[in-house]
N, C-alpha and C positions, 0 to 999 in steps of 0.2 A: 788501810784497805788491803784487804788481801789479794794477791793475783793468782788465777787459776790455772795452771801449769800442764802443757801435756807434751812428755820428751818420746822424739821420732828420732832410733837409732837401732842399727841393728846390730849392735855389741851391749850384754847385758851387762858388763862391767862397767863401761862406759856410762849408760844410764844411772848404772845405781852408785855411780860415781858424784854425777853431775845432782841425779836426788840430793846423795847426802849433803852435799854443799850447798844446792838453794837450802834446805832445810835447816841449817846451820846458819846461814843469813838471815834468814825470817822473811815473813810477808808473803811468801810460798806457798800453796796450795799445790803439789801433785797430785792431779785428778786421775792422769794415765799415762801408761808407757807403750809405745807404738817399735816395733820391730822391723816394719819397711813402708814403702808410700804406701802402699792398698788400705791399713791398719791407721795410718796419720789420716787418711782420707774419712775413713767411716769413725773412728774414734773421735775425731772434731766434729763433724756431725750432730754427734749420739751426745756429747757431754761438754761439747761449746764452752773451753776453754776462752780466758782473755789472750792466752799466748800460747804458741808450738815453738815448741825448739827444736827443728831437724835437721839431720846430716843430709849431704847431699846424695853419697855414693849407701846405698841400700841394693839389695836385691828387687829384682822384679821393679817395681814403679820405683822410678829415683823421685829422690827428695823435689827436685827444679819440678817435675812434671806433678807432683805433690800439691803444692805450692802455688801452682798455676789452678789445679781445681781447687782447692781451697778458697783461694782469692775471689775466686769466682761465685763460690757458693757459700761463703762464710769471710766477707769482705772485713767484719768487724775483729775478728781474730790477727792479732799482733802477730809476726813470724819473725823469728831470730835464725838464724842458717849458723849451724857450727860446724866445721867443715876445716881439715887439712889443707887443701886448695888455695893458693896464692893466684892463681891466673884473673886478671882483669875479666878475659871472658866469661867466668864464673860470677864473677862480682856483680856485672854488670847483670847478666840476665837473672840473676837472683833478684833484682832490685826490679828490674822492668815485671817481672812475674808478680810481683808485691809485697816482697819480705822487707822489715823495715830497720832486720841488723844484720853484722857478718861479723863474727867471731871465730878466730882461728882457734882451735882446738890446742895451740902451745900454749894461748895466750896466760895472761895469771890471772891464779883462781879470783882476786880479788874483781877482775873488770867483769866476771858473768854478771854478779845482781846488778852491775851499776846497768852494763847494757840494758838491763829488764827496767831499770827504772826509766832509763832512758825512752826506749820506744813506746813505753805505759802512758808516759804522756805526751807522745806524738811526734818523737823526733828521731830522727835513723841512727843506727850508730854501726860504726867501721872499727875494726881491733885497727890500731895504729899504723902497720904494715902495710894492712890493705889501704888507710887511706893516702897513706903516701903515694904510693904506686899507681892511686886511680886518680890523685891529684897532679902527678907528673907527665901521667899520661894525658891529662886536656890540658894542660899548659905547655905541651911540645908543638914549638910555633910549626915544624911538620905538617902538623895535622889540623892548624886551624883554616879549615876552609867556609867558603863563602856558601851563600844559597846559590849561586848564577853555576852550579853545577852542569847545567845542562841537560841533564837525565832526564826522560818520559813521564809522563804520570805513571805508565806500567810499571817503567824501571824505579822507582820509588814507591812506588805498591808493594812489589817485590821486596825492596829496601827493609821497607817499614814488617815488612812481615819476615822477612831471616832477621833482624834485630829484635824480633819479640821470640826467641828461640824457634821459632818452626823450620822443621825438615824439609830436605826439597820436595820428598815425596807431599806430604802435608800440602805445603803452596799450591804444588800440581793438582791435588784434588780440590783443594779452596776455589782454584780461578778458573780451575776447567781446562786446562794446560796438561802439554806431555811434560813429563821430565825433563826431556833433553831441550824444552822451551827454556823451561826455569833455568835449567844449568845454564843456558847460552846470556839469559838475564843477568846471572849474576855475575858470569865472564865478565861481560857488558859493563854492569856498574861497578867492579872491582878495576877496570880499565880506566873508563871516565875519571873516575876518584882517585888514581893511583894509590887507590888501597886495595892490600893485599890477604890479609887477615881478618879473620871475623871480630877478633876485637875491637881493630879497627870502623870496622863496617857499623857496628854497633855504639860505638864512640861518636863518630860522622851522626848516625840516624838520630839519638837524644841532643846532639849539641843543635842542629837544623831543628827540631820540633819536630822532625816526620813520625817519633814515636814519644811518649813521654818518661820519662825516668819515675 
């Protein structure tokens, strides 16, 4: 069965890099080539690809905020993230937004198709780097904490919502809150937790269930 392919990057080298190589693998269908989020956004839409393969860093809409409407609107489409970025913060909200690979762009040519076969039939896949790093990072008995956190239903409102990527500005409009509310929130729950990092913060919120991976 063939898979319908649509690559989201804003280098045309790059694209017509990764083309020739599914191409040369087989089973590929490129349907279309998208230059930055606005264009991955309307482009799946219009020709409802099985999978998008996007970079994260694009001009104008980035890939994560991409990906988020996507999800939203076109839930049955597979997303693979190819992306220079080693940061766990990246990893993770890629994953919480609903992409179902991460492929670092050093990675070898040979792990692209497998990733695609991979997530074609329902299962995530991580270039090996990232998963070590993001399996090191929840097995640091540091950071294994309990649910008797303590925190409010706000401040876990709040939790739940800066671990799904949103802005502070964002939350503040969501809840009906000033800024300088949010920010004293998330003071708050970076206190509590003695976590200090959004990594972190987002690490804590999937391991509790407050958000889901």
């Amino acid at each position: 069965m063939t898979t319908r392919v649509l690559l989201a990057d804003d280098h045309h080298l790059v694209r017509a890099g990764i083309a020739s190589l599914l191409r040369d693998a087989g089973g590929v269908d490129i349907v279309g080539e998208a230059a930055n989020g606005q264009e991955a956004v309307r482009l799946t839409g219009e020709l409802q690809p099985d999978l998008l393969l996007i970079d994260l860093s694009m001009p104008g809409m980035s890939g994560l905020e991409a990906i988020s409407i996507i999800n939203e609107a076109q839930p049955k489409v597979r997303v693979i993230v190819l992306s220079m970025h080693i940061s766990e913060e990246y990893v993770l909200r890629v994953f919480l937004q609903g992409a179902a690979g991460y492929l670092l762009k050093d990675s070898a040519p040979e792990e692209l198709p497998l990733a695609i076969a991979a997530v074609m039939r329902g299962d995530l896949w991580l270039s090996a780097a990232v998963s070590k790093m993001v399996v090191a990072g929840y097995l640091d008995p540091a950071t294994l904490l309990d649910k008797s956190d303590g925190l409010t239903p706000r401040q876990r409102q709040v939790l739940k919502m800066i671990a799904q990527g949103k802005t502070t500005k964002a939350i503040s409009s969501d809840l009906n809150l000033s800024v300088k509310t949010i920010e004293t929130y998330r003071a708050q729950i970076m206190e509590r937790l003695d976590i200090h990092d959004l990594a972190g913060l987002v690490r804590y919120a999937i391991r509790q269930g407050i958000t889901p991976l």
